[in-house]
Wavefront OBJ file of the C-alpha trace (Angstrom):
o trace
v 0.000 0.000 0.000
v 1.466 3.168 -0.604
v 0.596 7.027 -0.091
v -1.807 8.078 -2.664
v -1.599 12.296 -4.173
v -4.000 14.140 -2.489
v -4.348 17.883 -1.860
v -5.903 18.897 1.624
v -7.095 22.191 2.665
v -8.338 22.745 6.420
v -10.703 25.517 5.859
v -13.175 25.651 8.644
v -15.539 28.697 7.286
v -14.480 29.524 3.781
v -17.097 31.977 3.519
v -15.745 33.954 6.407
v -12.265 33.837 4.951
v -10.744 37.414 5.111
v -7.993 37.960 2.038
v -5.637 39.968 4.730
v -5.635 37.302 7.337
v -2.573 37.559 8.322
v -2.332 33.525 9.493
v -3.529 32.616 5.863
v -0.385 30.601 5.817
v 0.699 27.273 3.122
v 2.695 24.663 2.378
v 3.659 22.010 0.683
v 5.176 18.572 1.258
v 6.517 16.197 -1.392
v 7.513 12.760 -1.355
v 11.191 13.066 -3.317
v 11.285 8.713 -3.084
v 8.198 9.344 -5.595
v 9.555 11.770 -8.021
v 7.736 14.533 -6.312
v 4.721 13.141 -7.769
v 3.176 12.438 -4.231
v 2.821 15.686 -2.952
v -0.258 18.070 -0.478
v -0.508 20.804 0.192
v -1.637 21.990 3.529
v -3.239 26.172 4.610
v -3.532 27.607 7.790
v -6.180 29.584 8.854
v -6.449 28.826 12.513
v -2.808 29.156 13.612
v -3.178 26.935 16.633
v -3.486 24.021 13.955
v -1.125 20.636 14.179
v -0.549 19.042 10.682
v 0.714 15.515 11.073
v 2.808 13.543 9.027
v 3.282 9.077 9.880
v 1.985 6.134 8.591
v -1.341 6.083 10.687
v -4.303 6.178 8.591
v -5.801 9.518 10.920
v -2.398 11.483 9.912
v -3.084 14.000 7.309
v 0.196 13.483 5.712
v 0.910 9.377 5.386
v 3.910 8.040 4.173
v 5.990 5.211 4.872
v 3.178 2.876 4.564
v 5.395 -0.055 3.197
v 6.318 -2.976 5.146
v 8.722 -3.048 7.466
v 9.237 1.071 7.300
v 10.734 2.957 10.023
v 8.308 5.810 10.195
v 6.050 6.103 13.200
v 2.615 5.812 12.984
v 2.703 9.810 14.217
v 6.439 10.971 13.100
v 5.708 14.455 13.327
v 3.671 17.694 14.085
v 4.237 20.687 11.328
v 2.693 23.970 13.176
v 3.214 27.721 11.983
v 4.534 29.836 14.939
v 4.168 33.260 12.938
v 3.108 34.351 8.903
v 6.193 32.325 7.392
v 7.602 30.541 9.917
v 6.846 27.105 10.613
v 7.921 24.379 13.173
v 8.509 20.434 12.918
v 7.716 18.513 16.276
v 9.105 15.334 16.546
v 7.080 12.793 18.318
v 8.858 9.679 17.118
v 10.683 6.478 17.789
v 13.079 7.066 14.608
v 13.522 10.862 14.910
v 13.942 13.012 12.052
v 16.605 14.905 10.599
v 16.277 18.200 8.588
v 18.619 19.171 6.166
v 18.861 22.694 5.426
v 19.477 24.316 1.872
v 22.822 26.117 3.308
v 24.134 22.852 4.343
v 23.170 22.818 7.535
v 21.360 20.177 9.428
v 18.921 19.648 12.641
v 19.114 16.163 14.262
v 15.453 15.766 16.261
v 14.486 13.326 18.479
v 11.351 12.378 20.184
v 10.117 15.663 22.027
v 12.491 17.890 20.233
v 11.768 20.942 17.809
v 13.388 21.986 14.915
v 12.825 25.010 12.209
v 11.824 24.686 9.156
v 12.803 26.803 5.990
v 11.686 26.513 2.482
v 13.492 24.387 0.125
v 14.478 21.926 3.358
v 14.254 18.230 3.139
v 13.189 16.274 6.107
v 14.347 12.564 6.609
v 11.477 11.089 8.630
v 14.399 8.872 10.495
v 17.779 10.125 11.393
v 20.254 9.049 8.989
v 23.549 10.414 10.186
v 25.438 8.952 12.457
v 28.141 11.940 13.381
v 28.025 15.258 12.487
v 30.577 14.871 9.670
v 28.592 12.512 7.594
v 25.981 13.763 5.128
v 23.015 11.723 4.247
v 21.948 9.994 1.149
v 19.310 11.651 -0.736
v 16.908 8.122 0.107
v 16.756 6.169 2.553
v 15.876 2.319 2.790
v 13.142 2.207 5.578
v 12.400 6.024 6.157
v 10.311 8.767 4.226
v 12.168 12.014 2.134
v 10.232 14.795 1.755
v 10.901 18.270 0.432
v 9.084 20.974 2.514
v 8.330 23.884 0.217
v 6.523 27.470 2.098
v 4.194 29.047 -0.654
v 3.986 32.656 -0.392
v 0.448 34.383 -0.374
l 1 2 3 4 5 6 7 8 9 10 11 12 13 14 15 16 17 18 19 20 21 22 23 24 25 26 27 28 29 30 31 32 33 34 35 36 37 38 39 40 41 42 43 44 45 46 47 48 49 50 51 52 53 54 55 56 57 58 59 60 61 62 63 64 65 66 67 68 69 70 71 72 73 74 75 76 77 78 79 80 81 82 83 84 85 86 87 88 89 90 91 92 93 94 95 96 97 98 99 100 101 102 103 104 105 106 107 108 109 110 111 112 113 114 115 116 117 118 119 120 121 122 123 124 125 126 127 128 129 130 131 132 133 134 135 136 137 138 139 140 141 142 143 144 145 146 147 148 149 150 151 152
């Protein structure tokens, strides 16, 4: 069984939605294992809202369905701290490790939080052993998505 492309939108009262609302905020994930062909993408109106990503069927981002995967059935919480600033929330076995476009890298764990920036790709299991290693663009038995912020 694997993820299937969807495109999910959480908006409560669309009617009521107010063009300057300044927590109108969205993103999107894709699955790079899939060619970017498995991609959502995800809008905040209410900014107290948890977007989660695992292989549990009530996560609104699922990946890493195969067998014998190493993603948790809830990996991880995206939530937007401020108009273009977002957070990821690992809540993990695995942890998750985010890879920065400049190079640089965050190493999560279960409980920890780390930034996220567009452009950054987040391996839904940590893949590096020391800090002097870099990780391969896939991995066997975790999830590699590219998180991309899409302006208003």
């Amino acid at each position: 069984m694997s993820s299937t492309p969807r495109s999910a939108s959480f908006f409560d009262n669309a009617n009521s939605l107010d063009a300057d609302d300044s927590y109108y905020e969205s993103f999107e994930l894709r699955d790079i294992r899939r060619r970017d062909q498995d991609h959502a993408i995800f809008s905040f109106i209410d900014p107290t809202r948890k977007i989660s990503i695992g292989r549990g069927r009530d996560c609104d981002y699922r990946v890493g369905v195969e067998p014998g995967s190493a993603v948790s059935r809830h990996h991880a919480l995206i939530t937007l701290l401020e108009p273009g600033r977002y957070q990821l929330h690992d809540i993990s076995k695995n942890g998750t490790t985010i890879l920065h476009e400049d190079g640089t890298y965050e190493i999560l764990n279960r409980g920890n939080v780390g930034t996220l920036r567009n452009g950054d790709i987040l391996y839904l299991v940590n893949v590096w052993s020391n800090k002097d290693e870099r990780p391969p663009l896939s991995t066997e038995r975790g999830a590699v998505l590219r998180f991309i912020h899409l302006k208003k």
